[in-house]
C-alpha positions in Angstrom: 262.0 40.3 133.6 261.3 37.9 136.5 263.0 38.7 140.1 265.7 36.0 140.2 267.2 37.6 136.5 266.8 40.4 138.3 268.7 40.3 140.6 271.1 38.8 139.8 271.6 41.8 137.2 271.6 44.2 140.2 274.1 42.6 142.1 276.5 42.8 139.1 275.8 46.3 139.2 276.6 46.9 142.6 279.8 44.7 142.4 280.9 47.0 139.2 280.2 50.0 141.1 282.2 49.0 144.2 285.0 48.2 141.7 284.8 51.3 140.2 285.2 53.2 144.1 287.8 50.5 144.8 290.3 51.7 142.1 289.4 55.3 143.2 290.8 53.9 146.7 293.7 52.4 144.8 294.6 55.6 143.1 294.2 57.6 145.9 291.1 59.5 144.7 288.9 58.1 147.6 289.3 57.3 151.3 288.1 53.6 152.1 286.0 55.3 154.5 284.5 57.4 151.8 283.9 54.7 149.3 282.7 52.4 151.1 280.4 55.0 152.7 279.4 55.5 148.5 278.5 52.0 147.8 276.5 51.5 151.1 274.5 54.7 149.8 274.8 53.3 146.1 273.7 50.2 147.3 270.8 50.8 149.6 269.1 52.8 146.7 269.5 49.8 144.6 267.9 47.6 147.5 265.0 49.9 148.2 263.9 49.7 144.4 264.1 46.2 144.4 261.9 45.8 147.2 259.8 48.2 145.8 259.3 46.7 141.9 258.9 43.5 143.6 256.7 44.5 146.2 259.0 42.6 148.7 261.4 44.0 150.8 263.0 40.6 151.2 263.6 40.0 147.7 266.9 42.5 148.0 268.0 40.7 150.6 270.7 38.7 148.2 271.6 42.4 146.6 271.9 43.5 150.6 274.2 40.7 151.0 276.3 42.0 147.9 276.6 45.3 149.6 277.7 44.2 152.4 280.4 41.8 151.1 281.5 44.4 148.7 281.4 47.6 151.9 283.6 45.3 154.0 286.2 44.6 150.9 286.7 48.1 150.3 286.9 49.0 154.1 287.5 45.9 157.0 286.8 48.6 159.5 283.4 50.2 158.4 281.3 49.3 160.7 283.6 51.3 163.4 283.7 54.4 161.2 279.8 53.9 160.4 279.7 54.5 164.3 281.9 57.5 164.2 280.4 59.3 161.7 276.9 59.0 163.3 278.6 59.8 166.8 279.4 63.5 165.9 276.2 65.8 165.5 274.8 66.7 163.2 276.5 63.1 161.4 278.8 63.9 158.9 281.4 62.4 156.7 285.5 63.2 158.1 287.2 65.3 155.7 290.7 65.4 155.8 
């Protein structure tokens, strides 16, 4: 399979998983915080083994770009709870 195929395979992927956590959100299963925290972590798995099979750390930057795209649909304010939840020590995710 040759990189551009892909992926654009892999950021299918990650756009059917953040669907999947965005109905979870929908249905009250999930916290936006908590699923967009999921994809981020979903997502930057997904990047690292990209970068890895194609010995390119920039070849995921498109996937990356999905993530982040798909992070801020699910949850407009993550980058403020990012901070948050590596304020506290040890980090840690807010349970309610």
């Amino acid at each position: 399979m040759n990189e551009q195929r892909a992926i654009e395979l892999l950021q299918a992927h990650v756009r059917d998983y953040a669907r999947q956590r965005a109905k979870d959100v929908a249905r009250g299963a999930e916290t936006p915080r908590l699923a967009a925290l999921l994809v981020q972590k979903y997502g930057k798995g997904v990047v690292d083994a990209l970068a890895v099979v194609f010995d390119s750390a920039r070849s995921a930057d498109p996937v990356m770009a999905v993530v982040d795209e798909e992070v801020s649909r699910i949850d407009p304010l993550w980058q403020e709870h990012n901070r948050e939840r590596w304020a506290g020590r040890p980090a840690d995710v807010v349970a309610n």
